[in-house]
C-alpha positions as CSV (number, residue, x, y, z in Angstrom):
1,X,-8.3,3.9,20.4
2,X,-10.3,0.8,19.0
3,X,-8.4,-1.6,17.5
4,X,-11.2,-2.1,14.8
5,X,-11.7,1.7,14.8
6,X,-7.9,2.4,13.9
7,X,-7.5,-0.7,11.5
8,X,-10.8,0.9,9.7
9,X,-9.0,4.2,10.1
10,X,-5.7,3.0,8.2
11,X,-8.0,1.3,5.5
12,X,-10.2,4.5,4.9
13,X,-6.5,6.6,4.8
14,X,-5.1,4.0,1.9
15,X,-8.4,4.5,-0.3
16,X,-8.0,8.3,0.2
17,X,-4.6,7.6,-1.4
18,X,-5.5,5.7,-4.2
19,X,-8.2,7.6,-5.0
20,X,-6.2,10.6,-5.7
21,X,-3.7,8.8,-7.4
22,X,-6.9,7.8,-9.8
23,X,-8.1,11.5,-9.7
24,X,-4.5,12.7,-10.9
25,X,-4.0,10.2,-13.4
26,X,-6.8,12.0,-15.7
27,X,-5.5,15.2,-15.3
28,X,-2.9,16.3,-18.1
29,X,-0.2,17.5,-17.5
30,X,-0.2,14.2,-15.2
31,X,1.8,14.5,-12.2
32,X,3.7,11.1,-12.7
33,X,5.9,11.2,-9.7
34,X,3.2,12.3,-7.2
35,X,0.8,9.6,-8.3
36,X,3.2,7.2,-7.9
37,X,4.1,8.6,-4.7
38,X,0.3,8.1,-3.5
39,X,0.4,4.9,-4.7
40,X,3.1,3.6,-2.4
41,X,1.6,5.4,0.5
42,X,-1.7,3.6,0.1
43,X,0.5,0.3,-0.2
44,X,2.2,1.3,3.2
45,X,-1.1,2.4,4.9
46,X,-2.5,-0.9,3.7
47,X,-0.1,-3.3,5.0
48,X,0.4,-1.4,8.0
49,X,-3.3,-1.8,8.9
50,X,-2.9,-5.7,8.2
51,X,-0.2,-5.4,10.8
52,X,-2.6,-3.4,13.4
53,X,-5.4,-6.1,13.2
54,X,-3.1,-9.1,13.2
55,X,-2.8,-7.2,16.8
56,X,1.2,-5.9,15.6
57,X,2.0,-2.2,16.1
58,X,3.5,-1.8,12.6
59,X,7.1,0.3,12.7
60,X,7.6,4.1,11.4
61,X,9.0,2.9,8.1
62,X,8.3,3.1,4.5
63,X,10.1,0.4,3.5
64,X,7.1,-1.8,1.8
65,X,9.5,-5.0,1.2
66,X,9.9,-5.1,5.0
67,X,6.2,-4.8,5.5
68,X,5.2,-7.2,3.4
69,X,8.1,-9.8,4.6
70,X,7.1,-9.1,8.2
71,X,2.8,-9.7,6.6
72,X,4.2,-12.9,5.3
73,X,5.5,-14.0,8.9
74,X,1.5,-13.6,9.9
75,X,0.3,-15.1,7.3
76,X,2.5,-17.1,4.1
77,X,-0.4,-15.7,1.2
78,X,1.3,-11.9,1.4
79,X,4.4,-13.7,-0.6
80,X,2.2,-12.9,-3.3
81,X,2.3,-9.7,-3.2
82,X,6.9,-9.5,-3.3
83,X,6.7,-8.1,-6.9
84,X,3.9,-5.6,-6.4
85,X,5.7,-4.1,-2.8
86,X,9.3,-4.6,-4.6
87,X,8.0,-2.3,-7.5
88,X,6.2,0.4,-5.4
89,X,9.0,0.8,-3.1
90,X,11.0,3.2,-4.9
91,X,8.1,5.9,-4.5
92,X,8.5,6.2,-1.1
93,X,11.3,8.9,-1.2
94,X,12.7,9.6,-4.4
95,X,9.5,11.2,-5.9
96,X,9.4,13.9,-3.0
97,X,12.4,15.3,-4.1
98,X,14.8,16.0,-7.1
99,X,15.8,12.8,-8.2
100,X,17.3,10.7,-11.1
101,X,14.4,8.7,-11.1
102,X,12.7,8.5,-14.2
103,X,8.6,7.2,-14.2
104,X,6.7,7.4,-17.6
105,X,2.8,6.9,-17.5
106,X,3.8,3.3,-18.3
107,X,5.1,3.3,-14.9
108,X,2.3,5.3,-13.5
109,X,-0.5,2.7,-14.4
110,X,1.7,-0.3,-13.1
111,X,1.9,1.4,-10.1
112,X,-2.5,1.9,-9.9
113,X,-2.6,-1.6,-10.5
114,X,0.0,-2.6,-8.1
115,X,-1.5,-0.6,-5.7
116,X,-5.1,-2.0,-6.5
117,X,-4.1,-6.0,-6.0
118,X,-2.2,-5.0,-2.5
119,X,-5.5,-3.0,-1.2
120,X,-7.7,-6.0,-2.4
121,X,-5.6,-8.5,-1.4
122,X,-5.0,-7.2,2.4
123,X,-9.1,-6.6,2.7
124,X,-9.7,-10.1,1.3
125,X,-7.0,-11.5,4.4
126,X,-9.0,-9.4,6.9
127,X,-12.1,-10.5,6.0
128,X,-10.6,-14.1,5.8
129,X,-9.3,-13.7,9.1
130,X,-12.5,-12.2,10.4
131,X,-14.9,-15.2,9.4
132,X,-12.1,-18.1,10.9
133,X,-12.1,-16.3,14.2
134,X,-8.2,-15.7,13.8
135,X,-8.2,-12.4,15.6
């Protein structure tokens, strides 16, 4: 597959996320954990596609502090983005199942917005990238 193709792929895959997240979060009863789930799986498909056109395969992991740390090592602007990957992180697993995790819609719109800033940021690098000739 394209490299282009697949990082586009990745990209189109993380909107999808956060756009259901948005969808869900208008709906009552809101789904809390599941939107906050989506959110950290947009996150993950985000900096994985960063990854992919930096020319990296990314690793099977869901770990977004690793991600990130490993985006940093590309390029040292992703260290802005440690408190937004250190907060979605804990909606990678423990919203799928019975848990004592506890998310109110407080929680829920920090996570949107988290989720936002890391999608915005990454396409701002790629387009960054794109127009230096870095790739």
């Amino acid at each position: 597959m394209d490299r282009q193709f697949e990082v586009a792929e990745w990209i189109k895959y993380s909107d999808n996320d956060l756009d259901a997240a948005r969808i869900l979060s208008s709906h009552y009863p809101l789904k809390l954990e599941i939107i906050c789930y989506l959110c950290q799986q947009s996150a993950e498909k985000m900096l994985k596609a960063f990854w992919l056109y930096s020319g990296v395969e990314p690793p099977k992991t869901h770990d977004l502090d690793f991600l990130n740390t490993k985006c940093t090592g590309i390029d040292a602007a992703f260290e802005e983005l440690k408190r937004e990957c250190n907060r979605l992180n804990d909606y990678s697993n423990k919203p799928r199942y019975p848990s004592d995790l506890e998310v109110d819609e407080n929680d829920m719109r920090l996570a949107i917005k988290d989720c936002e800033k890391i999608g915005e940021f990454v396409k701002t690098r790629i387009i960054f990238k794109k127009e230096r000739g870095l790739t």
